[in-house]
C-alpha positions in Angstrom: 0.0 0.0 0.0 1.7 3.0 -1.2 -0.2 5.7 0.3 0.5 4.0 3.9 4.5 3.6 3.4 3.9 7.3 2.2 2.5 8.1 5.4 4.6 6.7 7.5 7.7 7.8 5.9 6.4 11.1 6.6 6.0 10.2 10.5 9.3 9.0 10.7 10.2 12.2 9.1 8.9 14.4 11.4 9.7 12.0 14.2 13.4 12.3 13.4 13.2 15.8 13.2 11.8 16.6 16.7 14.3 14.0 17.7 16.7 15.9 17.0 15.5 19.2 18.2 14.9 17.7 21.5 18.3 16.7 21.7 18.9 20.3 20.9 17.3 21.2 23.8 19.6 20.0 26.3 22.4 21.7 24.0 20.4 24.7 24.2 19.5 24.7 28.3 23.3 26.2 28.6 22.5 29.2 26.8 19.9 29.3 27.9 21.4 29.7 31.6 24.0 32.4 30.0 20.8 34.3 28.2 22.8 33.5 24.9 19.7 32.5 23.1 19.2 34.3 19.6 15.5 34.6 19.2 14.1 34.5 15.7 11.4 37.1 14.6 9.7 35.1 11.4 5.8 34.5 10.4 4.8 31.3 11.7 1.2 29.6 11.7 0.3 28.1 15.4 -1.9 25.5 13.9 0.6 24.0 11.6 3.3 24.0 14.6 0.8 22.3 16.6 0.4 19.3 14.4 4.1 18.6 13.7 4.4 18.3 17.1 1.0 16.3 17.8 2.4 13.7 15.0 4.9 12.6 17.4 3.1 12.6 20.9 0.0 10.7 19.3 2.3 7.9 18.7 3.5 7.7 22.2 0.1 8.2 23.2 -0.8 5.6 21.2 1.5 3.3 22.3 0.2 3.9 26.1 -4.1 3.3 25.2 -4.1 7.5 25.9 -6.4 9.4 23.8 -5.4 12.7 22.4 -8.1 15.6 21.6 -7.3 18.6 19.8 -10.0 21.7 20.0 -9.2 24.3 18.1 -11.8 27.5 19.7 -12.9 29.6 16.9 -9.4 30.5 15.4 -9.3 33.5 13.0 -5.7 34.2 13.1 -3.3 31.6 12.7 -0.4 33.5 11.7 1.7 35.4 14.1 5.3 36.5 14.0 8.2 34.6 16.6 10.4 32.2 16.9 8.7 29.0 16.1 11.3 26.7 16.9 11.1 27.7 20.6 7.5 27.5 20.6 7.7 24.0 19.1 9.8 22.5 21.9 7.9 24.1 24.6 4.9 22.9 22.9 6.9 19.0 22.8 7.8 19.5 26.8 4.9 20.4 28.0 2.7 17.9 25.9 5.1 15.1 26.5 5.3 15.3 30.1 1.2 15.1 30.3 1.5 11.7 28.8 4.1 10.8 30.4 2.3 11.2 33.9 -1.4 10.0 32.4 -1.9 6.3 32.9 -4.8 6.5 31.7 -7.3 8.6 29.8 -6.7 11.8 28.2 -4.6 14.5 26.9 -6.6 17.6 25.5 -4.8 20.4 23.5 -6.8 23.3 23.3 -5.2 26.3 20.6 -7.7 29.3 21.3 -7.9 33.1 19.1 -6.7 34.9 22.6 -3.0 32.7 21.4 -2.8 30.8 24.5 -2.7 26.8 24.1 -3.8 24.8 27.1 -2.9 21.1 27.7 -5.1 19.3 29.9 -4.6 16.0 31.1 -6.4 13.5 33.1 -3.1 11.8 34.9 -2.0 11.5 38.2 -2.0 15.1 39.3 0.5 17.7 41.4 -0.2 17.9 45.0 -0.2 21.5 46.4 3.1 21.3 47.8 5.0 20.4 44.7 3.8 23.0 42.5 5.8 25.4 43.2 9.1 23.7 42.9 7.7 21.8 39.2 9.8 24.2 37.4 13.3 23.8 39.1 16.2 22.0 37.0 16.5 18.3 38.4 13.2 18.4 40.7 11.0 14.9 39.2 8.2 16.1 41.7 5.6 13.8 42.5 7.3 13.1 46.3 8.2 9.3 45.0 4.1 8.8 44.3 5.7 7.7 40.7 8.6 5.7 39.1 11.2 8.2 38.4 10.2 9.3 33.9 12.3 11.6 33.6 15.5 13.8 34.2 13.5 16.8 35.5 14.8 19.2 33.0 12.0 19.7 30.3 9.4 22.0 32.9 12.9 23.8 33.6 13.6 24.0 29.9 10.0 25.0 29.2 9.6 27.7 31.9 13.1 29.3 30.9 12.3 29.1 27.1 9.1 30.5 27.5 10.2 33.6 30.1 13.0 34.4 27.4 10.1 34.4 24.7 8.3 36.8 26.7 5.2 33.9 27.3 4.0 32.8 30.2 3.1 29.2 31.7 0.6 28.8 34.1 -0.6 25.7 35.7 -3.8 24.0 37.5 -3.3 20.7 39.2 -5.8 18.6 41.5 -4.0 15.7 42.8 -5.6 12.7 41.5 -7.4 14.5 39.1 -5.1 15.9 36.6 -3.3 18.9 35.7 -3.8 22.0 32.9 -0.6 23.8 31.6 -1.3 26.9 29.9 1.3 28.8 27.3 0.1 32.2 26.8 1.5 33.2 23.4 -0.1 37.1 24.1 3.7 38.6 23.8 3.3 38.0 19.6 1.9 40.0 17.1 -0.6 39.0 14.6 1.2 38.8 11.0 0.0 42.5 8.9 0.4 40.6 5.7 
């Protein structure tokens, strides 16, 4: 079937490339610490951006029996003018690490006109004294309720990337219940063009 290897050629793709921006991440959390990062300033469309990266995490998703749903809320304007590769692996952080603490159930992305993109999940949940240290480098949170997932860098990453974008991530958690993350994209302009 032609049309499927055509497919999944493209997957693996676009697989391979977030691979390898992801590993660019950790390259990039040392500039980041030195505020080295160069920003770009180029038109980008949100949408598109959002489902390059939801290719990869529906896979993983998949691969878990997690169900992803993407609302898009009455977008009119889709193109705005940023650095998209930072919004990307943000987007890839934030979205992984809801699947990665969701045993089962859902992840919701929600992409809204006001530019804000929420991620809603229906894992495990933050209890009230972890939330404020989610964002420190190294800190795997969860007070040993979990097997250690990951190296406790990509909230650190996230929250750095995004204060240097001029963004801002807010989160909503309910032990037991699941947590929201939202990325308010407000600091970019719409594209004039």
């Amino acid at each position: 079937n032609m049309e499927k290897q055509t497919e999944c050629r493209t997957k693996v793709k676009e697989a391979s490339n977030l691979l390898l921006e992801l590993v660019n991440e950790v390259l990039d959390m040392s500039k980041l610490e030195a505020d080295e990062v160069v920003l770009e300033e180029i038109p980008f469309n949100l949408s598109r951006i959002s489902e390059e990266v939801l290719v990869v995490i529906e896979q993983i998703a998949a691969e878990q029996n997690i169900r992803i749903v993407w609302e898009k809320k009455d977008i009119t304007h889709r193109a705005l003018i940023g650095s998209p590769g930072h919004v990307k692996r943000v987007m890839m952080n934030i979205l992984s690490n809801a699947v990665k603490y969701t045993l089962k159930g859902t992840v919701t992305i929600t992409v809204s006109e006001e530019k804000k993109l929420t991620v809603t999940d229906t894992g495990m949940g933050i209890a009230p004294e972890d939330l404020p240290r989610i964002f420190e480098k190294g800190y795997t949170g969860y007070n040993g309720r979990m097997e250690r997932k990951s190296t406790g860098i990509g909230l650190y990453l996230s929250q750095m990337a995004a204060k240097k974008l001029g963004h801002q991530i807010t989160v909503v958690s309910k032990l037991g219940e699941g947590s929201s993350f939202t990325i308010d994209l407000a600091e970019y302009p719409l594209r004039t063009e």
